[in-house]
ZAZA-481587 format. One line per 5 residues: number of its first residue (from 1); for each residue x, y, z of C-alpha. Coordinates in steps of 0.5 Angstrom, whole numbers. Each point is the difference from the previous one (the first is absolute). Example, Ala and Ser with C-alpha at 12.3 -4.5 7.8 and 13.67 -1.06 7.14 Angstrom:
1 = 25,-9,16  2,7,-2
//
This chain:
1 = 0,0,0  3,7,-1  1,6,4  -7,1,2  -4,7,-3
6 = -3,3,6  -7,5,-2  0,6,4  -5,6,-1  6,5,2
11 = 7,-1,0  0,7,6  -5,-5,5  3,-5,4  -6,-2,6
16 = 0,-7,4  -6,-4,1  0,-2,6  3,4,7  -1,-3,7
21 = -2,5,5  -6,5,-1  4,4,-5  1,0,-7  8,0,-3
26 = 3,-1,-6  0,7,-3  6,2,-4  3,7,1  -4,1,-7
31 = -7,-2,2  -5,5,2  2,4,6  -5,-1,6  -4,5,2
36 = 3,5,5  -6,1,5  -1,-7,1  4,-5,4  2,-7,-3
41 = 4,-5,3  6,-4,-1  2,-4,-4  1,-7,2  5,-4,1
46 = -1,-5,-5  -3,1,-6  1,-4,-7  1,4,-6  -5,-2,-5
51 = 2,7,-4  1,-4,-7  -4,-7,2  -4,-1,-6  4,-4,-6
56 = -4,0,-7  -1,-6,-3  3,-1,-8  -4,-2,-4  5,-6,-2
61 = 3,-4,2  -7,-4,2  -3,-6,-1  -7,0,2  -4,4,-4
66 = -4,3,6  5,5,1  -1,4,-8  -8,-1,3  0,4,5
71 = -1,7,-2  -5,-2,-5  -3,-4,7  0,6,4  -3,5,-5
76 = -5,-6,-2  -1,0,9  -1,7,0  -5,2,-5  -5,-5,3
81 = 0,2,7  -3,5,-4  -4,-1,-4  -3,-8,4  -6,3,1
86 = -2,3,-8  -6,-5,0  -3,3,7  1,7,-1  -7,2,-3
91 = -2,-3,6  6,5,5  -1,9,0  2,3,-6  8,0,-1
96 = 1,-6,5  3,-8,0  0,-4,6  6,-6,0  -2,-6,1
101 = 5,-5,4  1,-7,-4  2,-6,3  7,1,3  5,-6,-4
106 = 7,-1,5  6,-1,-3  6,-3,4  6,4,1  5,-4,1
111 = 6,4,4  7,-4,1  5,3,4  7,0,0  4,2,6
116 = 7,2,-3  6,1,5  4,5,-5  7,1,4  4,-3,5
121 = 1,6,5  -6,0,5  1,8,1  -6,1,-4  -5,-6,3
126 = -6,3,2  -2,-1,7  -6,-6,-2  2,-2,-6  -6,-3,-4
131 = 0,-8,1  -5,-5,-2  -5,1,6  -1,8,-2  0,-2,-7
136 = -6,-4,1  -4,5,4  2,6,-5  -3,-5,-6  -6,-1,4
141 = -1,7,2  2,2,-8  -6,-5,-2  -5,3,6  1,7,-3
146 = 0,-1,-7  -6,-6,1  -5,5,3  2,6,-4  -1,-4,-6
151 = -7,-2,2  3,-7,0  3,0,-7  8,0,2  2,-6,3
156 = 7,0,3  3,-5,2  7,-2,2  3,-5,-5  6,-1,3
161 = 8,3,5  6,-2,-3  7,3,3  6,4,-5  7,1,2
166 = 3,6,-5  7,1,3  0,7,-2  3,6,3  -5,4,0
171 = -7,0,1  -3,4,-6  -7,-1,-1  0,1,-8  5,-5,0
176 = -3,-5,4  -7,-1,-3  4,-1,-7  4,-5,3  -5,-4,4
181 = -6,0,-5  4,-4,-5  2,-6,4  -6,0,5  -4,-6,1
186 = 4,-3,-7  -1,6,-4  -7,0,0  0,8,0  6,2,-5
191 = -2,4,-5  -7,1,2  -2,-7,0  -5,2,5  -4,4,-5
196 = -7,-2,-1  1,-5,6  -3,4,6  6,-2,3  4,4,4
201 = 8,0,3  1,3,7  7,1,1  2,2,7  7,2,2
206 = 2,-2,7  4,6,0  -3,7,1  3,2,-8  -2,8,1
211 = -7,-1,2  -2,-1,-7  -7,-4,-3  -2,1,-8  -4,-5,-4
216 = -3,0,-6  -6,2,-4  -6,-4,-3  2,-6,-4  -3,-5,3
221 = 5,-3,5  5,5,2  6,0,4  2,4,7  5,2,3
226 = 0,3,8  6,1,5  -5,2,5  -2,-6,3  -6,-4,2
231 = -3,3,6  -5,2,0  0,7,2  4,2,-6  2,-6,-5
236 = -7,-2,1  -3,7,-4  5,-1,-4  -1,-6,-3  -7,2,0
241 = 2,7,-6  5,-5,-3  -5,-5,-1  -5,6,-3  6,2,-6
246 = 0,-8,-1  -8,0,-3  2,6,-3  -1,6,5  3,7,-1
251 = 1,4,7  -5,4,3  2,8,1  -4,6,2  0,7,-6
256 = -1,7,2  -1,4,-7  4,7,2  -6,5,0  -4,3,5
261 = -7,0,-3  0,-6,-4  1,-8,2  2,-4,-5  3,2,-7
266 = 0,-5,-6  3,-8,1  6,2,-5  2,6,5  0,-5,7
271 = 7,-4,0  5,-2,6  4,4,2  3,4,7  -5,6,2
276 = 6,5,-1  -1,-2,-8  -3,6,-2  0,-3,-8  -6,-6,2
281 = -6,4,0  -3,-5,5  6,-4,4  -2,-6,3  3,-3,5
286 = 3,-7,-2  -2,-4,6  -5,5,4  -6,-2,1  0,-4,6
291 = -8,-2,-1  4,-6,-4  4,-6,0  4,3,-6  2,6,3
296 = 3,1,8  -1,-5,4  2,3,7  0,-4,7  -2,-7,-4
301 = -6,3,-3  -3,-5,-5  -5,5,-3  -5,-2,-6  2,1,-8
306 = -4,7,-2  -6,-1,-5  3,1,-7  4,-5,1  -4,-5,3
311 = -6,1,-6  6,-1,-4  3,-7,3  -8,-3,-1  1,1,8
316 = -7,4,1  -5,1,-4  -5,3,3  0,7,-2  -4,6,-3
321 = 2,3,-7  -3,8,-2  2,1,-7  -6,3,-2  1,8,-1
326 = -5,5,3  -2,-4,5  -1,0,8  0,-5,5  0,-2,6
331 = 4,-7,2  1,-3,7  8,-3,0  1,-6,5  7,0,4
336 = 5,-3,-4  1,-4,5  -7,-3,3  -5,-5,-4  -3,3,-8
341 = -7,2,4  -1,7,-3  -3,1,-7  6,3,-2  5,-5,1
346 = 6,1,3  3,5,-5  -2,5,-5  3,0,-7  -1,7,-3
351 = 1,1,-8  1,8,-1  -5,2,-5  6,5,-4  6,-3,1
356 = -2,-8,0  5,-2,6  -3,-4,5  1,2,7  -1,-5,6
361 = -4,3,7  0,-4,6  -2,0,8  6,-3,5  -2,-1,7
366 = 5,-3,6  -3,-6,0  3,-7,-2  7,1,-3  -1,6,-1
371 = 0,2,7  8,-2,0  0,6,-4  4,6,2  -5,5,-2
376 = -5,-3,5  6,0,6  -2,7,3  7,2,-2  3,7,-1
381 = -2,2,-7  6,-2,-5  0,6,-5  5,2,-6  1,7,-3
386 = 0,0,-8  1,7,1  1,7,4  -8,-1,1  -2,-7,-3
391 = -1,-5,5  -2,-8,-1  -2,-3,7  -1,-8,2  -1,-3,6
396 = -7,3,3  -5,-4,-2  -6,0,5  0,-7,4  -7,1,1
401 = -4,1,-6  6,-1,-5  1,3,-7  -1,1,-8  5,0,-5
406 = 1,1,-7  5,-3,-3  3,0,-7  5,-6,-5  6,2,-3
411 = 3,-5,-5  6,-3,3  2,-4,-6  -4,-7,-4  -6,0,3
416 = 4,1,7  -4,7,4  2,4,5  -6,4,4  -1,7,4
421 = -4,2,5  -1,7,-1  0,5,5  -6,4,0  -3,2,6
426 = 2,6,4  3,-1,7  -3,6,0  -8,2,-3  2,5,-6
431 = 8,0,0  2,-5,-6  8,2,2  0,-6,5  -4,-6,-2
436 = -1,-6,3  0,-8,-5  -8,0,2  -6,3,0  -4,1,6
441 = -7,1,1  -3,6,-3  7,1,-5  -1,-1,-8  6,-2,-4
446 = -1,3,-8  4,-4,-5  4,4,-5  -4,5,-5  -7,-1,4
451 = -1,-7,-3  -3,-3,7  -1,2,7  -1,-5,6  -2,3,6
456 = -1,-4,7  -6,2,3  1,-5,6  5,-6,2  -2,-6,5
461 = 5,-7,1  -8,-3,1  -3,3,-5  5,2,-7  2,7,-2
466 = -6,4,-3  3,3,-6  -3,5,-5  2,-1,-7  -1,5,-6
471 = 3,-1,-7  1,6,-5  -5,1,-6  2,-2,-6  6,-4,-2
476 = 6,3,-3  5,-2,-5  6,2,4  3,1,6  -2,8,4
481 = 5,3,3  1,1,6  -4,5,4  -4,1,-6  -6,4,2
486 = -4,-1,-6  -8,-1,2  -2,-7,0  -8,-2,-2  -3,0,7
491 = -1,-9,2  -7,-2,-1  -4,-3,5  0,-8,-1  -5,-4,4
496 = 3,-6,3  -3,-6,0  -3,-2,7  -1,-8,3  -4,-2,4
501 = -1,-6,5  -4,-2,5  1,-5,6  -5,-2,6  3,-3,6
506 = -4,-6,1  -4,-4,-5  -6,0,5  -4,4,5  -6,-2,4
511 = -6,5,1  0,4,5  6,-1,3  5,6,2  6,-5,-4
516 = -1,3,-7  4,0,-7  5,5,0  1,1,-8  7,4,-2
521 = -1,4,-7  8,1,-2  1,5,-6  6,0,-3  2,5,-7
526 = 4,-1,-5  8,3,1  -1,-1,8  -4,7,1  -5,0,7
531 = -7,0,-2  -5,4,2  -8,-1,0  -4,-3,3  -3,-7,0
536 = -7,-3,0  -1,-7,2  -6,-2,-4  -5,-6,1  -3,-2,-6
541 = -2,7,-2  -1,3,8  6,4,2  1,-3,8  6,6,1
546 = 4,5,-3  6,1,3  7,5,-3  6,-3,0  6,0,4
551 = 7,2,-1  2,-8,0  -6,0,-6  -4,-4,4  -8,1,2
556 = -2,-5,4  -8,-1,1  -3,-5,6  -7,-3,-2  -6,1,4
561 = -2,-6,5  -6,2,-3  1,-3,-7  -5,-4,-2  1,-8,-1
566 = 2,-4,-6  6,1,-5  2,8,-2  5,2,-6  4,6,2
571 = 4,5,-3  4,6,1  0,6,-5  5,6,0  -2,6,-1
576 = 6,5,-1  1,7,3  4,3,-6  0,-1,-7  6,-3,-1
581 = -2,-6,4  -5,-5,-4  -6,-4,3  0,-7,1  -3,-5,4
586 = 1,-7,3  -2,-6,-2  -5,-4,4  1,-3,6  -5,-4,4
591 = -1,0,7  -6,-5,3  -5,3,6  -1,-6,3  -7,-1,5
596 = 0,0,7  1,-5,4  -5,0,6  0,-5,6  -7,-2,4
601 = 2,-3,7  -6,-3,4  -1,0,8  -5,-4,5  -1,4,6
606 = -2,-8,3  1,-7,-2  -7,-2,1  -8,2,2  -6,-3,3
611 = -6,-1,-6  -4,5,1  4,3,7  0,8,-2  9,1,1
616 = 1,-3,-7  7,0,-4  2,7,-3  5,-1,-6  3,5,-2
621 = 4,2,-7  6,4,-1  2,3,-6  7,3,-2  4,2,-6
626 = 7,-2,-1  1,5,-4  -3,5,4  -6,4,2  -2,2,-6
631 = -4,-7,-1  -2,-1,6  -7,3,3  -5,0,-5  -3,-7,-2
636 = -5,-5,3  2,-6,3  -5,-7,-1  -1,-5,7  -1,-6,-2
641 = -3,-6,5  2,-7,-1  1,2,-8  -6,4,-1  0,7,0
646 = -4,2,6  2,9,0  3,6,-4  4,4,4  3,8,-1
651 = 7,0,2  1,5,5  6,3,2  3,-5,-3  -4,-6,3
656 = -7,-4,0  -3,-4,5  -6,-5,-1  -4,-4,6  -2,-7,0
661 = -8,-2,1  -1,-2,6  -4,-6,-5  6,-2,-2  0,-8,1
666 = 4,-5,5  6,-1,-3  6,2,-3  0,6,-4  5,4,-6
671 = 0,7,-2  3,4,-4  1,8,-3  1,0,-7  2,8,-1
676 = -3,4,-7  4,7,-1  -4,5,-2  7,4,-4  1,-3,-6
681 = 8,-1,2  -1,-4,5  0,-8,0  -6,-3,4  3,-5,6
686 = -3,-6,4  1,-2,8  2,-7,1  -7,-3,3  0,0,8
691 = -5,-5,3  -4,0,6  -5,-5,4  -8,1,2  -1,-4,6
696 = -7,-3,2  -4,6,4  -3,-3,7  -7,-2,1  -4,0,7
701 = -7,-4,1  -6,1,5  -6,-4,0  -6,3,3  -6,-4,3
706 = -8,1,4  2,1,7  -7,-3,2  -2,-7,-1  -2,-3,-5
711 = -4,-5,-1  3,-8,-2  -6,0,-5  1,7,-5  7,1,-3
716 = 3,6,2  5,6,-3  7,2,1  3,5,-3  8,0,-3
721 = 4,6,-1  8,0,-3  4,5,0  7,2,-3  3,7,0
726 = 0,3,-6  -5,-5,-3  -7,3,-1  -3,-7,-2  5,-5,1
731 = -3,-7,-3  0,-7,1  -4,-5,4  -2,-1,7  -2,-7,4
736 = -3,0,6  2,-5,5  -4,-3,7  6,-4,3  3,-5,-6
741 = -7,1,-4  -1,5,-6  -7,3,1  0,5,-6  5,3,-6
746 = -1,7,-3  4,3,-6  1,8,1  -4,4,-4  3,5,-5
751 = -2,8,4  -2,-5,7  6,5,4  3,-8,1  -7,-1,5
756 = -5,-7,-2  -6,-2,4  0,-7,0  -5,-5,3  0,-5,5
761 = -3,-6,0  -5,-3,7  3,-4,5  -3,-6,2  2,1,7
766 = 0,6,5  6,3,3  6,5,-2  4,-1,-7  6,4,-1
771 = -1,2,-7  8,2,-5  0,4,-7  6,-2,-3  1,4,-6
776 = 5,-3,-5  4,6,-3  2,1,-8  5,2,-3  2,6,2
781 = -3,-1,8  2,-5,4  -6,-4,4  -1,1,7  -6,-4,6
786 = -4,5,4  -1,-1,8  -6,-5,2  -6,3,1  -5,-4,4
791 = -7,-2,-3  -6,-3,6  -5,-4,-3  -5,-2,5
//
């Protein structure tokens, strides 16, 4: 392998990536002078020179033909994150494509590591130098970083550790890559035998060697060179950039254009270069952006890959396009960072309708990796003179709310870019002398010659940067200079499209109870903007509720217990507050309203009565809802005797109560409560059957006979009275007795009050005979003997 050719934006900049500590160093004499007004830390005391780290691939010699592909790849890549949506953008706002993500395909990386020991002398040893443990978690961090950043399409793996003695004198970097690629792992990466593969060299020098680390760029496979280490702290981040430039990542700077009432200048006029070079229109700092893994690194922060070079990689899709010229919208950006739940996406690619050049805008917030980022950390602003007025300062973003950055590519070289954050937002409202690399809330940036202006309305890490975005009348053939003032045709207002869904949480509901559906309405608009309106909830043609929605886009509608039974079809329809919002409706979500179920609970206050006795059995129904009191009260309940039903009774106050008849028979009887609601949302119910007895009712007998004498010769009459309480004419048969003999029967009439006269026989001979009634009872009395009553014959 030759010398290898080191790419550099500006031979003037010499900056390292990675610094330990909580400061940035590596600036040369010649870059840009820091700010005299505001403190800045030391420099470490270490830190890797990666000033000329990215070695350009040649097109020969190359044996795989991936290689020569790559350029028309990206290219191909990029013109698709653009336009994947064409075939739904009829149905987006006006001048708006929404990505949309494809299924991921890992490739595997497969990083083989050669430990090279380059001198004798130990002068020159780091203090840990890398062994095979070290490696191991390096590679697999290497492939946890690069795994997640990818959206699991890069698959590092570890493909093997060999060791290298080279004998030399001194350790020159350069010198020890030519040497160790040739012969490493038997020659498998000599003249760029990797190409194409996505197979990577990793060669790590037991000896500190200058600090060094480069790699090269793109090609698919490539080779990295680092005297820096594996720890993870500083050798770590390292490889992590290194390993960028092998898939084809240029560095990621921060540009300043050197003006006091415009922020940005056409992309020929922006170029890596010191701050102090006054021939570079927009000076870009080669590594400064510290927002992303391809620019510093300080005190082992692993920050994410900026936007443009995600989209570009295939590592991100979901992103906005606004091309489309005299337009306005408003698009809600979620943070790069957290998940793709805005409908915005994550990023917004801008096309400028007068220069064509495409601009890249998104939201960074301190969370996940980026909250390693020192822009987040607190730390004291790190700000750069351009000159005597300009200003250029990092390392101020607000932990709390984060912030939007607008970021542009520069072509490095093949299909190779590198980006730059530009500094647009006033550290002070209204004095552009003094700029920050991000726009905060209520800041704006306008592209060179009035092409667009993004302006922040708000920022949130839960709810996504709001940005209004308006883009230049008619489109032009050329580029407009910079600060042209020409009066641009106003934008036309563009009604974006609106969705809206609707959900219940719950299927069901009963009848008057108080645990009602609760249907969320969410309206979403097309370019992440928040809906403003109101929604109606609408059963069939009846609107149940009209609510307006809430910030979140959000109305939220409780169903009435009241709502009749039976299956309801509700949908929601959004009605918009402004023209610039369209109308739309749900569709139908079904919500079934079940009858309440109701309980009947019998009660006896007595387990048996007497026949015809007049304490008799009480029952006693009650009646409850298990969905409430809305379905109690109103209704009847049914007694029912032995299976026939015997009473109809009001409920009130939440019972009814029957009285068994005192004719109720001898025996053992059931009784039953069957409950009828009188509100048709309510189920009737029926009690488990209670039973009670009936026994015999007591009788008493008195026979009354002539208290004179009477004749042996003439009959005579008695007189037989049964009584029985409760029982006015009790029935069955009296027999007269005179000792054993029978000397009458009689059977009680109907309505004889229970008396009977009966006759009795002459006695042949005179004396006393007593004379018995017996009365022998029925079904319901029991019998009873009266007392003897004496009867003289003479």
């Amino acid at each position: 392998m030759p010398t290898p050719r080191y790419i550099r934006a500006s031979v003037a900049l010499v900056a390292a990536l990675v610094v330990t500590g909580g400061g940035v160093a590596g600036q040369a004499a010649n870059a840009a002078a820091p700010d005299p007004t505001v403190a800045t830390a030391a420099a470490a005391p270490t830190t890797p020179d990666l000033s000329e780290d990215m070695i350009a691939v040649p097109t020969t010699p190359v044996t795989a033909p991936h290689l020569h592909a790559e350029a028309v790849e990206v290219t191909t890549r990029e013109a698709a994150v653009m336009e994947q949506t064409t075939t739904a953008a009829a149905a987006a706002p006006q001048g708006s494509t929404k990505s949309a993500a494809a299924a991921p395909v890992a490739v595997v990386h497969r990083v083989s590591v050669s430990l090279a020991t380059v001198t004798a002398a130990t002068a020159d040893d780091a203090a840990t130098p890398p062994d095979d443990a070290s490696v191991t978690t390096a590679i697999q961090q290497l492939h946890d970083y690069w795994w997640e950043e990818s959206g699991g399409t890069v698959d590092v793996r570890l493909g093997g550790i060999e060791r290298t003695s080279l004998s030399k004198t001194t350790c020159d970097p350069s010198a020890v890559l030519d040497s160790v690629h040739t012969t490493a792992f038997g020659g498998a990466f000599a003249s760029y035998r990797w190409a194409g593969t996505d197979d990577h060299l990793l060669v790590l020098t037991r000896e500190t060697c200058g600090s060094a680390a480069f790699a090269t760029v793109g090609g698919g496979g490539g080779e990295i060179f680092s005297s820096v280490g594996t720890d993870t702290g500083l050798g770590v981040p390292v490889l992590l950039h290194e390993f960028g430039h092998n898939l084809g990542l240029g560095h990621a700077g921060a540009g300043m254009c050197r003006s006091s009432t415009a922020v940005d200048a056409p992309l020929s006029q922006y170029a890596h270069a010191a701050d102090k070079d006054t021939s570079v229109a927009c000076p870009v700092e080669e590594y400064g952006d510290f927002v992303d893994i391809m620019g510093y690194s300080v005190s082992g922060a692993r920050p994410h890959l900026s936007t443009p070079q995600r989209l570009r990689a295939g590592f991100q899709a979901d992103a906005t396009t606004l091309r489309e010229p005299g337009t306005r919208q408003q698009v809600t950006v979620g943070a790069l960072d957290g998940a793709a739940n805005t409908a915005g996406g994550r990023a917004v690619q801008v096309v400028d309708p007068l220069s064509g050049d495409t601009y890249w805008v998104e939201y960074r917030t301190a969370s996940g990796r980026d909250a390693t980022s020192a822009e987040f950390r607190g730390a004291t602003p790190r700000c750069s003179s351009l000159d005597a007025t300009l200003v250029r300062c990092a390392l101020n973003g607000d932990r709390a709310v984060g912030e939007v950055r607008v970021l542009r590519a520069m072509p490095l070289f093949g299909s190779a870019v590198s980006t730059a954050v530009v500094a647009a937002g006033p550290v002070k409202a209204g004095d552009l002398t003094r700029r920050d690399t991000h726009l905060d809330a209520g800041e704006s940036f306008t592209s060179t010659g009035g092409g667009f202006t993004v302006a922040v309305r708000s920022t949130s890490p839960s709810g996504g940067a709001v940005l209004d975005v308006s883009l230049a009348g008619s489109s032009s053939t050329g580029t407009a200079p910079v600060g042209d003032t020409t009066a641009k045709p106003a934008p036309k207002q563009v009604t974006a499209a609106t969705t809206t869904t609707l959900g219940a949480d719950r299927a069901r509901q009963t009848w008057g109870s108080s645990t009602t559906a609760t249907l969320t309405a969410t309206v979403a608009v097309a370019g992440g903007a928040k809906a403003s309106g109101s929604v109606a909830v609408l059963d069939g043609t009846t609107t149940l509720a009209t609510v307006p929605v809430a910030k979140d886009g959000t109305a939220t509608v409780r169903l009435p217990a009241s709502l009749a039974p039976g299956a309801h079809s509700l949908r929601a329809t959004f009605s918009p507050a402004a023209a610039d919002q369209a109308a739309s409706a749900s569709s139908t979500v079904v919500v079934t309203v079940d009858k309440a179920p109701t309980t009947t609970t019998l009660g006896l206050n007595a387990a048996s009565q007497v026949y015809g006795a007049s304490s008799r059995v009480t029952a006693t129904a009650s009646v409850v809802s298990t969905a409430g009191s809305a379905a109690t009260g109103a209704g009847t309940v049914a007694f029912s005797l032995d299976g026939t039903v015997v009473a109809q009774v009001a409920v009130s106050g939440g019972a009814a109560s029957w009285v068994a008849p005192a004719g109720a028979g001898v025996g053992s009887h059931r009784i039953t409560a069957a409950f009828t609601p009188s509100a048709a949302g309510a189920l009737p119910s029926t009690s488990a059957a209670l039973s009670f007895s009936v026994s015999k009712a007591p009788s008493s007998t008195a026979v009354s006979a002539p208290t004179v004498a009477v004749s042996r010769t003439l009959a005579t009459k008695v007189t037989v009275t049964v009584s029985v309480p409760g029982v006015v004419s009790p029935a069955g048969t009296v027999t007269l007795k005179s000792g054993s003999a029978t000397i009458g029967t009689a059977t009680l009439a109907a309505g004889s009050g229970g008396k009977v006269t009966m006759s009795v026989p002459a006695f042949r001979t005179a004396g006393n005979y007593p004379v018995v009634a017996v009365y022998s009872g029925d079904a319901n009395i029991a019998g009873s003997t009266s007392k003897a009553a004496s009867l003289t014959v003479r």
